[in-house]
VEXBADREN-110747 format. One record per atom (N, C-alpha, C): x, y, z; residue in one letter; chain. Coordinates in steps of 0.05 Angstrom, whole numbers, plus 5000, padded with zeros to 4 digits. Layout:
(rec (X Y Z) "A" "A") ...
# end
This chain:
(rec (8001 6876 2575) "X" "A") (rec (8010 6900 2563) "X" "A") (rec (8024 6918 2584) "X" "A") (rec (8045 6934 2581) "X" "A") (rec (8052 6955 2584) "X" "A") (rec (8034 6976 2602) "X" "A") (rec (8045 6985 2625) "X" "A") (rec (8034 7004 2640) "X" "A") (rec (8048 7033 2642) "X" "A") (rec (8030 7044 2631) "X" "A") (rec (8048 7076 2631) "X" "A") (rec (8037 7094 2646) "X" "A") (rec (8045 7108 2667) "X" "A") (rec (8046 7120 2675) "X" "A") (rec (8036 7154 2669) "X" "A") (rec (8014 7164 2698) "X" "A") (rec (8013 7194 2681) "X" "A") (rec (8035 7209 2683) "X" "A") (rec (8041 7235 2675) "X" "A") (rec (8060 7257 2675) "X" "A") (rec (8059 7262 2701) "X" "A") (rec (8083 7267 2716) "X" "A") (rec (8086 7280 2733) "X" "A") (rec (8111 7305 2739) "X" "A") (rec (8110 7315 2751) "X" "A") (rec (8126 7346 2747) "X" "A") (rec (8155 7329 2737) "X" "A") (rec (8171 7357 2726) "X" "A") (rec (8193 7341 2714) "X" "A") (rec (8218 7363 2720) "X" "A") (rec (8235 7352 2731) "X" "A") (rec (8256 7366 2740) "X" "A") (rec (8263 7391 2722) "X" "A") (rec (8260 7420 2735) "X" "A") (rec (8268 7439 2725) "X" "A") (rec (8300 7449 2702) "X" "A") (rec (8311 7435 2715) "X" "A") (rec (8337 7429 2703) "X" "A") (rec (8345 7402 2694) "X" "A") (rec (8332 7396 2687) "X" "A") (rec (8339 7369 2666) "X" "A") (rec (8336 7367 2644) "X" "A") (rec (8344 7389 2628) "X" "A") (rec (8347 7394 2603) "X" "A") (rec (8376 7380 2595) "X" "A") (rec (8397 7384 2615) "X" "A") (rec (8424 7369 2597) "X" "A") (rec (8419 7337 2593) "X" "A") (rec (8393 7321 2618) "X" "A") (rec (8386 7300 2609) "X" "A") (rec (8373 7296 2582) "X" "A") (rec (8357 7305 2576) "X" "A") (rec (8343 7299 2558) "X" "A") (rec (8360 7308 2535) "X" "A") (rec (8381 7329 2532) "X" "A") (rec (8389 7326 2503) "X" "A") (rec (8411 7304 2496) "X" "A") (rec (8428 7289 2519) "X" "A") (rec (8440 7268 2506) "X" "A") (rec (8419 7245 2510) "X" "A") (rec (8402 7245 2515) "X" "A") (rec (8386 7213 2509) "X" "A") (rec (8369 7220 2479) "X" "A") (rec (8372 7247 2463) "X" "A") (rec (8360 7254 2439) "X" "A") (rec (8388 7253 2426) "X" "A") (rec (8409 7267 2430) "X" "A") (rec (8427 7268 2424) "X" "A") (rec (8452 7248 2413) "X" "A") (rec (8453 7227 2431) "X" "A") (rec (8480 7210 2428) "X" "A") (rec (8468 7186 2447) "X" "A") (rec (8476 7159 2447) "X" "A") (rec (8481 7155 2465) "X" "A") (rec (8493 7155 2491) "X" "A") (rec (8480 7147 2516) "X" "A") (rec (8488 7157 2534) "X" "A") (rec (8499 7134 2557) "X" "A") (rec (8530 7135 2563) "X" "A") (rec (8545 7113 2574) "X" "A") (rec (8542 7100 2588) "X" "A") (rec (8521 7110 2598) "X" "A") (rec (8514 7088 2627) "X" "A") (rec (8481 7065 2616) "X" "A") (rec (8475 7079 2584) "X" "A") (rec (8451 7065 2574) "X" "A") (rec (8462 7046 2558) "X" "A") (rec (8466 7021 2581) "X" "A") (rec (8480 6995 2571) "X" "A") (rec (8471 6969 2561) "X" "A") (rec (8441 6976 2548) "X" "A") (rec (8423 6957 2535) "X" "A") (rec (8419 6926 2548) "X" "A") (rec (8424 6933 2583) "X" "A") (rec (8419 6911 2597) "X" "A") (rec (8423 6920 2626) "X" "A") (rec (8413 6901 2642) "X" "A") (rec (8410 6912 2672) "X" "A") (rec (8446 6915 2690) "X" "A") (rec (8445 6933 2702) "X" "A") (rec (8465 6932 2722) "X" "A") (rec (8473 6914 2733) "X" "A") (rec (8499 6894 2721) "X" "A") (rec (8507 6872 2743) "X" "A") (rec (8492 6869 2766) "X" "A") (rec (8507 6897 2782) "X" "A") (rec (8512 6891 2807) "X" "A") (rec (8481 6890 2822) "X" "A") (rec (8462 6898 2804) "X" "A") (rec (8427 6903 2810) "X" "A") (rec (8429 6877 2799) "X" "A") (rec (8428 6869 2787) "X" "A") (rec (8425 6824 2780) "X" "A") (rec (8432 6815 2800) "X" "A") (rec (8458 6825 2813) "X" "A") (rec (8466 6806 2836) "X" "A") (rec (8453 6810 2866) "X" "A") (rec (8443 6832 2862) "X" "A") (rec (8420 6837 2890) "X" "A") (rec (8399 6831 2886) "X" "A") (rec (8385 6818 2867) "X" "A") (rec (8365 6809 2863) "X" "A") (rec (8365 6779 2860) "X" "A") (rec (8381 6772 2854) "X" "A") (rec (8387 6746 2856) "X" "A") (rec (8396 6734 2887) "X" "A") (rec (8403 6753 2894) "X" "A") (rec (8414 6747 2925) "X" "A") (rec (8388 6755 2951) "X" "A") (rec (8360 6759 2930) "X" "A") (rec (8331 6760 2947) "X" "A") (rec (8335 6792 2960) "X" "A") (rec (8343 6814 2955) "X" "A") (rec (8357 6837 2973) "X" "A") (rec (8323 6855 2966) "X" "A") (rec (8309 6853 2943) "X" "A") (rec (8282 6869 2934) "X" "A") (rec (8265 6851 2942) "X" "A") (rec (8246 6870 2958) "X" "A") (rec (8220 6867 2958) "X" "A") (rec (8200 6865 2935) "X" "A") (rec (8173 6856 2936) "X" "A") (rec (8158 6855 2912) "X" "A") (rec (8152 6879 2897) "X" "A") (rec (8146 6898 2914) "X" "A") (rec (8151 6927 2898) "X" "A") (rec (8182 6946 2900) "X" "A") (rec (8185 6944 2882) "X" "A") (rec (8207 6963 2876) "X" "A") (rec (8214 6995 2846) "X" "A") (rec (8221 7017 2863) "X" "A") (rec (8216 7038 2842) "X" "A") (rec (8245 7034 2839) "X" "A") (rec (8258 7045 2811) "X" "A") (rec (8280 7049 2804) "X" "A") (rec (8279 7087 2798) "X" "A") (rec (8297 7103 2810) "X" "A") (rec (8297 7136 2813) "X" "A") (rec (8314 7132 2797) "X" "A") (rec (8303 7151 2775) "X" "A") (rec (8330 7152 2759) "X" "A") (rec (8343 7128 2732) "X" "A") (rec (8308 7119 2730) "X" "A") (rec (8318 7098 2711) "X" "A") (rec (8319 7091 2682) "X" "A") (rec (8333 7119 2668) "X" "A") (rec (8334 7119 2638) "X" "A") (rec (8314 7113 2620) "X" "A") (rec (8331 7095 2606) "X" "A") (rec (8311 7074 2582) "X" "A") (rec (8305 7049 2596) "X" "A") (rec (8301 7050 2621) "X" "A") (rec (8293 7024 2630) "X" "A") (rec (8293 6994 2640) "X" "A") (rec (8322 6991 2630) "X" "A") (rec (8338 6958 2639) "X" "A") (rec (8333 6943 2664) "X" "A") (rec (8341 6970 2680) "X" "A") (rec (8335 6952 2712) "X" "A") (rec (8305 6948 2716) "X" "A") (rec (8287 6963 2707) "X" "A") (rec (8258 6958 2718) "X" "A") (rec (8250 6932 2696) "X" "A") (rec (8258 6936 2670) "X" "A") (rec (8251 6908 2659) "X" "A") (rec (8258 6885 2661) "X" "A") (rec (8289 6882 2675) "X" "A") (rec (8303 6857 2694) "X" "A") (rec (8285 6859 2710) "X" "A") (rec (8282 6869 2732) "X" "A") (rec (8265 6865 2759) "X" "A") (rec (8229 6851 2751) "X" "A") (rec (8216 6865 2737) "X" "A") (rec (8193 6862 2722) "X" "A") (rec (8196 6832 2713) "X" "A") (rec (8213 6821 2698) "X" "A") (rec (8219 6791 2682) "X" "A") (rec (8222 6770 2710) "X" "A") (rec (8226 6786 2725) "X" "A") (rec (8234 6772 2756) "X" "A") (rec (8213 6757 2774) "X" "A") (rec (8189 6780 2766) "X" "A") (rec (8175 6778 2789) "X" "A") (rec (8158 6792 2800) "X" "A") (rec (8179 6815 2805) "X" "A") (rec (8171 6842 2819) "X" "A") (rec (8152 6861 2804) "X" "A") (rec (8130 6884 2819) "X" "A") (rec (8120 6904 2805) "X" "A") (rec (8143 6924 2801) "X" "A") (rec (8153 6925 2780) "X" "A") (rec (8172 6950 2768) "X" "A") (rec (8160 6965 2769) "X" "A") (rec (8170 6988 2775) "X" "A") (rec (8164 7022 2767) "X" "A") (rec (8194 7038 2753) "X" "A") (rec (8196 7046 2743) "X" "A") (rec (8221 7071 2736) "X" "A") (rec (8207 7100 2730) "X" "A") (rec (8225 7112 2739) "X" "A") (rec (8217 7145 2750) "X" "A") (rec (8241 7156 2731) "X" "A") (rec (8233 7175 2712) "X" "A") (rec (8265 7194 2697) "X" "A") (rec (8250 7222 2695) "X" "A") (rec (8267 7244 2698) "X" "A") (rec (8263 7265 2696) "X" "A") (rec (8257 7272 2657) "X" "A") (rec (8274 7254 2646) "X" "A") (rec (8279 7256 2608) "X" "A") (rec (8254 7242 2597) "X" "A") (rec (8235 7255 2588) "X" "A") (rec (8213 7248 2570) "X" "A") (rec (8234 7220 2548) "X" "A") (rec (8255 7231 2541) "X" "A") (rec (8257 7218 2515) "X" "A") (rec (8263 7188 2526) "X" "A") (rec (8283 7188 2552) "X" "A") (rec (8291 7163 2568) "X" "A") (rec (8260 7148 2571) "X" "A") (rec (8240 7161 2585) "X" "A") (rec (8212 7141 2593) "X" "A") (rec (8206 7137 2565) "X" "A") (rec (8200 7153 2541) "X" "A") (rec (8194 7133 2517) "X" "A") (rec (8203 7110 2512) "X" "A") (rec (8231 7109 2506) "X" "A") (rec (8242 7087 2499) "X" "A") (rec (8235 7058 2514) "X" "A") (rec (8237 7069 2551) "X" "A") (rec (8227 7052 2567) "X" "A") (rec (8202 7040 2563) "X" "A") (rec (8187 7060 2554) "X" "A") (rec (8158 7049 2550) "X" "A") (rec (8161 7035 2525) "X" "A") (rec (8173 7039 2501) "X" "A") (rec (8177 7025 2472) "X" "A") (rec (8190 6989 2492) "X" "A") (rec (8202 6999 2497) "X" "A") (rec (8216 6967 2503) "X" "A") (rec (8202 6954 2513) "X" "A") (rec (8183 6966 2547) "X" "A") (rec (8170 6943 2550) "X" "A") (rec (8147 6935 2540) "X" "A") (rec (8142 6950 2508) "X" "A") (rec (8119 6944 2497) "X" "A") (rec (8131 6916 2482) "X" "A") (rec (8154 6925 2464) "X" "A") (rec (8162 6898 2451) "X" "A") (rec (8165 6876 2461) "X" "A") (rec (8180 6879 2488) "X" "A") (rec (8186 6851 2497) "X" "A") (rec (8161 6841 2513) "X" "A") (rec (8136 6859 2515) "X" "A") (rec (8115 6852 2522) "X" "A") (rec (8124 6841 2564) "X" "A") (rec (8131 6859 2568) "X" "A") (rec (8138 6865 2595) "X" "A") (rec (8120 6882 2613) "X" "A") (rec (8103 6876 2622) "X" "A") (rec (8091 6894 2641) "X" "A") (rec (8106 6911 2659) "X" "A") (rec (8117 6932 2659) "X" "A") (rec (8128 6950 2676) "X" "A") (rec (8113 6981 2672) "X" "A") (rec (8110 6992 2692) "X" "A") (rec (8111 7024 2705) "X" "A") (rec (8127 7041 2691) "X" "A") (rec (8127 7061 2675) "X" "A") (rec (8139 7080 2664) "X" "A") (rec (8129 7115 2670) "X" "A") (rec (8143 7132 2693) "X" "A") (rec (8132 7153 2697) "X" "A") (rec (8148 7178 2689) "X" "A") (rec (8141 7203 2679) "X" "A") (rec (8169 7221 2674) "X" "A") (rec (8156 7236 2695) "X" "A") (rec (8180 7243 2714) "X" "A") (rec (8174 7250 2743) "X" "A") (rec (8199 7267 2749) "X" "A") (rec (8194 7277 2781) "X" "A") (rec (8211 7295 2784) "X" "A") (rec (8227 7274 2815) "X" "A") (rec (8247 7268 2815) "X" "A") (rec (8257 7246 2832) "X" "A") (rec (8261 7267 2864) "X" "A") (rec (8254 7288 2864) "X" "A") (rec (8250 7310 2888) "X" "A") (rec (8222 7313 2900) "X" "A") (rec (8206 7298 2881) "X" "A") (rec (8177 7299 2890) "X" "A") (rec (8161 7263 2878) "X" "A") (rec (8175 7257 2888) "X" "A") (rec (8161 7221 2890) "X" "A") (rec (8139 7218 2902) "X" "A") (rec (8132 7236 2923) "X" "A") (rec (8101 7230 2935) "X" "A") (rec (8085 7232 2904) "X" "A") (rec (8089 7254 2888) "X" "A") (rec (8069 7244 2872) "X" "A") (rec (8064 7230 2853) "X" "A") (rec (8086 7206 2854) "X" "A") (rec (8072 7174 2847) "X" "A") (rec (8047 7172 2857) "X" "A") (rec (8038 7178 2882) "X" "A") (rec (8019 7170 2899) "X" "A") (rec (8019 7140 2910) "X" "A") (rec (8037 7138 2912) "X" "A") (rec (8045 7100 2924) "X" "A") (rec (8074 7100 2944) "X" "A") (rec (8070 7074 2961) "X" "A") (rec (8096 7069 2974) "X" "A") (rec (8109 7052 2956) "X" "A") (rec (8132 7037 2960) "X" "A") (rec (8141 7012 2947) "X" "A") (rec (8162 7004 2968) "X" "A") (rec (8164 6971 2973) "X" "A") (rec (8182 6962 2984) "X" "A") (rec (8210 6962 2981) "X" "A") (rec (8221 6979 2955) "X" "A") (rec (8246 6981 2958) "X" "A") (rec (8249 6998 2941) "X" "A") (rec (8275 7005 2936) "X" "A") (rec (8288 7029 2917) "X" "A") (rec (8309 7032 2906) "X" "A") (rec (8314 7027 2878) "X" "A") (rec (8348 7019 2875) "X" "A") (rec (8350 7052 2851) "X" "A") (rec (8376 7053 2857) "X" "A") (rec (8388 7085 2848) "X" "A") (rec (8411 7073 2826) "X" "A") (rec (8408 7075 2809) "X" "A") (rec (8434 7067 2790) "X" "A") (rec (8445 7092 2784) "X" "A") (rec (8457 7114 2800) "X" "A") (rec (8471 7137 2789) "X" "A") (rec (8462 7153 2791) "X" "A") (rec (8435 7164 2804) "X" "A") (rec (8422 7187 2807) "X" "A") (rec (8432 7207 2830) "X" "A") (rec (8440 7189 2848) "X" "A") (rec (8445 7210 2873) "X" "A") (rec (8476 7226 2872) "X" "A") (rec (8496 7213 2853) "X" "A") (rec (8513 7228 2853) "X" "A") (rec (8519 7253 2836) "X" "A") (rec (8492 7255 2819) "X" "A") (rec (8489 7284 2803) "X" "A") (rec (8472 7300 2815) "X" "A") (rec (8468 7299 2848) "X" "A") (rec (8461 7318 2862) "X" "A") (rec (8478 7339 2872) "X" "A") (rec (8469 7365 2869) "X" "A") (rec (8497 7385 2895) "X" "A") (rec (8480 7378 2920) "X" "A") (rec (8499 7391 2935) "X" "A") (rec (8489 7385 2967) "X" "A") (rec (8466 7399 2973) "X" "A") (rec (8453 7422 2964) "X" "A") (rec (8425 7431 2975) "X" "A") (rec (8408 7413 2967) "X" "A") (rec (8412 7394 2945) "X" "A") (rec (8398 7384 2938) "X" "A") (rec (8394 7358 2947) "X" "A") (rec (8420 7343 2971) "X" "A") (rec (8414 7308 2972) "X" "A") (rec (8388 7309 2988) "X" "A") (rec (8399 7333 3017) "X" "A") (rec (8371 7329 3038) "X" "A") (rec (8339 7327 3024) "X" "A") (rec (8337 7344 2997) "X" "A") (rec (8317 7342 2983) "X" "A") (rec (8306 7317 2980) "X" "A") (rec (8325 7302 2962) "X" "A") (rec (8325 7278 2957) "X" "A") (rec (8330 7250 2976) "X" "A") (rec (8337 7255 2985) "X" "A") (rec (8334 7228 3016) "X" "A") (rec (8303 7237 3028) "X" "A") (rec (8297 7256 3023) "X" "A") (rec (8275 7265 3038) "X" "A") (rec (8247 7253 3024) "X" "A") (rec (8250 7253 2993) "X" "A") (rec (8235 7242 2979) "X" "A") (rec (8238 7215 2981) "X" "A") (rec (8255 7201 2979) "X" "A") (rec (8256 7178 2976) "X" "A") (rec (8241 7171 3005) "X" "A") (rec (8245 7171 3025) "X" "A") (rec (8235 7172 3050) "X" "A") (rec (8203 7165 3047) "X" "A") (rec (8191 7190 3036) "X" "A") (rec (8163 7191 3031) "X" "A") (rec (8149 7164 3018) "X" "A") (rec (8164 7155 3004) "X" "A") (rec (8161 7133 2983) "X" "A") (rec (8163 7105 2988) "X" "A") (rec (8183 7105 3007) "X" "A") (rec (8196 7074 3009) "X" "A") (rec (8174 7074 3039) "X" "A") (rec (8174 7040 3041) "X" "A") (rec (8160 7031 3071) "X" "A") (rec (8176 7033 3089) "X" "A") (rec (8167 7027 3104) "X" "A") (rec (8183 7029 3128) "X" "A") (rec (8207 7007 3134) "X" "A") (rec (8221 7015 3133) "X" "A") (rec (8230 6981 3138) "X" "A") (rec (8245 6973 3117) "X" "A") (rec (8237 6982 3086) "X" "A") (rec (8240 6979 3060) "X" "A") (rec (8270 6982 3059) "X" "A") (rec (8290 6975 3033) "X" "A") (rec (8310 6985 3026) "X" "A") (rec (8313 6987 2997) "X" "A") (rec (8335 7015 3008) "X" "A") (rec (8345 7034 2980) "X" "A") (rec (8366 7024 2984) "X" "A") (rec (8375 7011 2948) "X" "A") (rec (8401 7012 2944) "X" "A") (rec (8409 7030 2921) "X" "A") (rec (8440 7042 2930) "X" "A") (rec (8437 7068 2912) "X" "A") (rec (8474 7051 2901) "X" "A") (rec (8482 7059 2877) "X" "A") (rec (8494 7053 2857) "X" "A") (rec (8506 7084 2856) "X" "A") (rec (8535 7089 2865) "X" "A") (rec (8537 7124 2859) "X" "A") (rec (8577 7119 2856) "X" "A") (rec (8583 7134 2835) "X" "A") (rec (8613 7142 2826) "X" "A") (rec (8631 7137 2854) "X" "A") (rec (8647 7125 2854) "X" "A") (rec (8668 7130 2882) "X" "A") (rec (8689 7154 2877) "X" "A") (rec (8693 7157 2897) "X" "A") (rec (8727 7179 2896) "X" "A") (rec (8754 7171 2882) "X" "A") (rec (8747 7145 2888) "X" "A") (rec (8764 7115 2869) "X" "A") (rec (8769 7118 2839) "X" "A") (rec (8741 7136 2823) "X" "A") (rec (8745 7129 2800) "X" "A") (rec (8761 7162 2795) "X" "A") (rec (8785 7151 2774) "X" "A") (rec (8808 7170 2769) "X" "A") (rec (8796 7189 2743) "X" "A") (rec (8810 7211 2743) "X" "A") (rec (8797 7230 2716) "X" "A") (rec (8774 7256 2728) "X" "A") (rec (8772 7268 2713) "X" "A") (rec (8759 7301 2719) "X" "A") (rec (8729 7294 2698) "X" "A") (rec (8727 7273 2691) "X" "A") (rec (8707 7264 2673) "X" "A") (rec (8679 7266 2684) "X" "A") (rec (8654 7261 2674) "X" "A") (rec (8633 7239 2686) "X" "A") (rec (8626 7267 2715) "X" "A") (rec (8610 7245 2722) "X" "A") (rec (8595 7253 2746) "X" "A") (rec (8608 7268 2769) "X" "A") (rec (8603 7290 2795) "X" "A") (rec (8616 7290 2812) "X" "A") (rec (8620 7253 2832) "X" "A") (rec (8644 7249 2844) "X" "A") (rec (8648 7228 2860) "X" "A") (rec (8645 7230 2877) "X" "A") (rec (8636 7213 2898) "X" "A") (rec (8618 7206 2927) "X" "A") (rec (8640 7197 2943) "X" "A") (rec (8635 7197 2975) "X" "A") (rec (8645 7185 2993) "X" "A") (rec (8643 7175 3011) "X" "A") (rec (8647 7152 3027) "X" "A") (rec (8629 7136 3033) "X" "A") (rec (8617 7157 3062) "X" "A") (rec (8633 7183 3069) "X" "A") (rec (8622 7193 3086) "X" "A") (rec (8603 7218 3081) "X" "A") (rec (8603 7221 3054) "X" "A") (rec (8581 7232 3040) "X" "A") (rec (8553 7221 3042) "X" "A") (rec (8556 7194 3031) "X" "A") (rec (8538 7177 3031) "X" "A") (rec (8517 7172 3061) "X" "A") (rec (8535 7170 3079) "X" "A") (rec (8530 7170 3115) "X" "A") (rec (8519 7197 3119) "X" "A") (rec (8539 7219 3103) "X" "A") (rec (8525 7238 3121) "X" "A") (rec (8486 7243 3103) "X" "A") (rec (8486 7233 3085) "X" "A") (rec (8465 7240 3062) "X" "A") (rec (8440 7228 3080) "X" "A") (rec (8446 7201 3091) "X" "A") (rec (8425 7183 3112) "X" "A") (rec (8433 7172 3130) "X" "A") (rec (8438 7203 3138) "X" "A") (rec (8439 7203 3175) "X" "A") (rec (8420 7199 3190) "X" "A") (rec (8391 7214 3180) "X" "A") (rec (8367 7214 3200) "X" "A") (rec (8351 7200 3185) "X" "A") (rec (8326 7189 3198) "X" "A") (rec (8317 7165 3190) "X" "A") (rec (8314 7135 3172) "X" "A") (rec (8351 7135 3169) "X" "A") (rec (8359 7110 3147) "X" "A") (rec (8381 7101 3178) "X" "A") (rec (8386 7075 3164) "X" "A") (rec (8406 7059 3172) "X" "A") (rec (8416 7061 3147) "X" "A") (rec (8442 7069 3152) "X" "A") (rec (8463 7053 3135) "X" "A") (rec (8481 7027 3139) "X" "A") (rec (8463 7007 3128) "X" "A") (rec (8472 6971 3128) "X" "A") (rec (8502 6962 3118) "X" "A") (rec (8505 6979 3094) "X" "A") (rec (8540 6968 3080) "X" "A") (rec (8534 6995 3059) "X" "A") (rec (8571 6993 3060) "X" "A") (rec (8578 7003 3030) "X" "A") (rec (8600 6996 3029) "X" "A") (rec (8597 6991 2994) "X" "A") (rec (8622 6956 2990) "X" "A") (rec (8620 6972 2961) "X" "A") (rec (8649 6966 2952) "X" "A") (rec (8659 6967 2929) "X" "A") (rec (8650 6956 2903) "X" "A") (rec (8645 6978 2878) "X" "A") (rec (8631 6955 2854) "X" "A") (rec (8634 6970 2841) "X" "A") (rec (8625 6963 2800) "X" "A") (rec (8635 6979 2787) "X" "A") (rec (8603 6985 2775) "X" "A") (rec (8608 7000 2766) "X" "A") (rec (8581 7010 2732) "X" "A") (rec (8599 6999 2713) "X" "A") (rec (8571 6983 2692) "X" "A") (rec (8582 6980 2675) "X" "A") (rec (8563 6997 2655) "X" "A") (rec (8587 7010 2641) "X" "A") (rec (8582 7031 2619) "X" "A") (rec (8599 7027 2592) "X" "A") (rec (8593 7048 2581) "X" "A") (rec (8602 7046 2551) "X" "A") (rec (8630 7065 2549) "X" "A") (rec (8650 7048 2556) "X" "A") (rec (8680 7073 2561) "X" "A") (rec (8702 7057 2550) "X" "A") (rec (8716 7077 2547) "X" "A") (rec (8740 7067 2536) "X" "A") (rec (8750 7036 2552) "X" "A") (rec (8748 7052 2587) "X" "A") (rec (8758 7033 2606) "X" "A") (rec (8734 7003 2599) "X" "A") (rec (8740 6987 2594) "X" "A") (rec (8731 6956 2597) "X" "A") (rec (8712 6951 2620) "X" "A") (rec (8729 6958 2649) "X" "A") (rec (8721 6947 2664) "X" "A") (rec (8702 6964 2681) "X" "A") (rec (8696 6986 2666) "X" "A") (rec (8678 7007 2678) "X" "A") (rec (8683 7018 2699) "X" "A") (rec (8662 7033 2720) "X" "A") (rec (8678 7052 2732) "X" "A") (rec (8665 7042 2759) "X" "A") (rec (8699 7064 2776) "X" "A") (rec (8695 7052 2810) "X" "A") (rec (8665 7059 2817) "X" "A") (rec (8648 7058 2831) "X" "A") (rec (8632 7057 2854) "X" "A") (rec (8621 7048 2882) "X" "A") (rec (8610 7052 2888) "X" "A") (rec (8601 7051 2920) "X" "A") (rec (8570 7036 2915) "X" "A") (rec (8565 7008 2927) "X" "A") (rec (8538 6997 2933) "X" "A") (rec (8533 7002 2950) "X" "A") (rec (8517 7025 2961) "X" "A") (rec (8502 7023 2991) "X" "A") (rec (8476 7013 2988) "X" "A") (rec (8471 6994 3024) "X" "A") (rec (8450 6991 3030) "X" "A") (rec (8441 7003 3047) "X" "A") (rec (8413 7011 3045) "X" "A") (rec (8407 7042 3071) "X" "A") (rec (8373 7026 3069) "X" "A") (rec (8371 7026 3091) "X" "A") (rec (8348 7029 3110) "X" "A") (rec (8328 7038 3114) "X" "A") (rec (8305 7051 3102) "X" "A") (rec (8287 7063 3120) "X" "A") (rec (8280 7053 3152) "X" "A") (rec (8285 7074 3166) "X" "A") (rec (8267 7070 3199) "X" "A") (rec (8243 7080 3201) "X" "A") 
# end
C-alpha cells in the first residue's frame, strides 16, 4: 500500500498552484514521467533514495518507485499530492506523498540520495533560489545528486515560466554544489508546440 505522508508547512504563496491543479489542467501534468528523468534513470544517474521537489500529481516518483527506488514527492498544492496519493493507490505503487513547503525540506526529517527538480526552480525570484539551494542542501547526502529540469532562455514567447541561464543556474550552486553538466533538453508538456519546450538538464553535486 501506499505511503502518505504527514502535513508539512505549505508554501505561503502557492495559492496560484493549487487553483490550476483544481482548476484546468495543468501543462506540464503529462500523465507520465519526464523523458528526460527515464533517461537518467535508466542511465543508473539515482541513487536508492530519491525526493522529487516539486512533484505535482506524481509521474516521476511513480516511474522511479516501479524502478526500484524509495520515491518521495514533495508539492506545495494539496490538490497535486491527492491525486499523487489517488494514483499510487490504484496502481498499487508504494510511493511517499508529502504537501510541503520546498524552502523547508528539513522537515521531511530525512536525507535522500538524490533529487530531481522537474520545473520547480525556475518559478523562483532571486531572494528566493539561495533559500532554496539551501534547502535542498539540508536534504540531499553528501555526495548525492540533484538534477534540476528548468525553462532555457532558448524557449521563445513571453509565456510560461520565467527562463534560466546556464549562468543563473552556476551562479544558484556556487557554494557547496559542483556543477557536473548542463546540456540541452526539452519538457514535455501539453502545448500547442509538439515538441515541447527548450530547457536546461543540470547535474549539481552536493559537497
Amino acid at each position: 500500500m501506499p505511503m502518505v505522508g504527514r502535513r508539512v508547512a505549505v508554501l505561503p504563496d502557492n495559492a496560484s498552484f493549487e487553483e490550476i491543479y483544481r482548476s484546468s489542467a495543468a501543462p506540464w501534468d503529462i500523465g507520465r514521467p519526464q523523458p528526460a528523468i527515464v533517461e537518467m534513470e535508466e542511465l543508473g544517474a539515482f541513487g536508492k533514495s530519491v525526493l522529487d521537489v516539486g512533484c505535482g500529481t506524481g509521474e516521476n516518483v511513480l516511474f522511479l518507485a516501479s524502478r526500484g527506488h524509495e520515491a518521495w514527492g514533495v508539492d506545495g498544492a494539496a490538490t497535486a499530492i491527492a491525486r499523487a496519493t489517488k494514483k499510487a493507490k490504484d496502481r498499487k505503487v508504494k510511493a511517499h506523498f508529502v504537501e510541503g513547503d520546498a524552502l523547508r525540506l528539513e522537515e521531511l526529517g530525512r536525507t535522500f540520495d538524490s533529487i530531481i527538480d522537474s520545473g520547480l526552480f525556475h518559478t523562483f525570484d532571486d531572494d528566493e533560489r539561495p533559500l532554496f539551494a539551501a534547502s535542498l542542501h539540508r536534504v540531499l547526502a553528501r555526495g548525492g545528486v540533484y538534477i534540476m529540469l528548468a525553462f532555457s532562455e532558448h524557449e521563445p514567447g513571453g509565456w510560461g515560466p520565467r527562463r534560466v541561464t546556464q549562468a543563473e543556474i552556476r551562479e544558484g550552486f556556487a557554494r557547496g554544489w559542483k556543477v557536473e553538466s548542463i546540456e540541452p533538453t526539452v519538457f514535455a508538456a501539453a502545448l500547442d508546440n509538439a515538441q515541447g519546450a527548450k530547457a536546461w538538464r543540470s547535474i549539481i553535486r552536493r559537497l
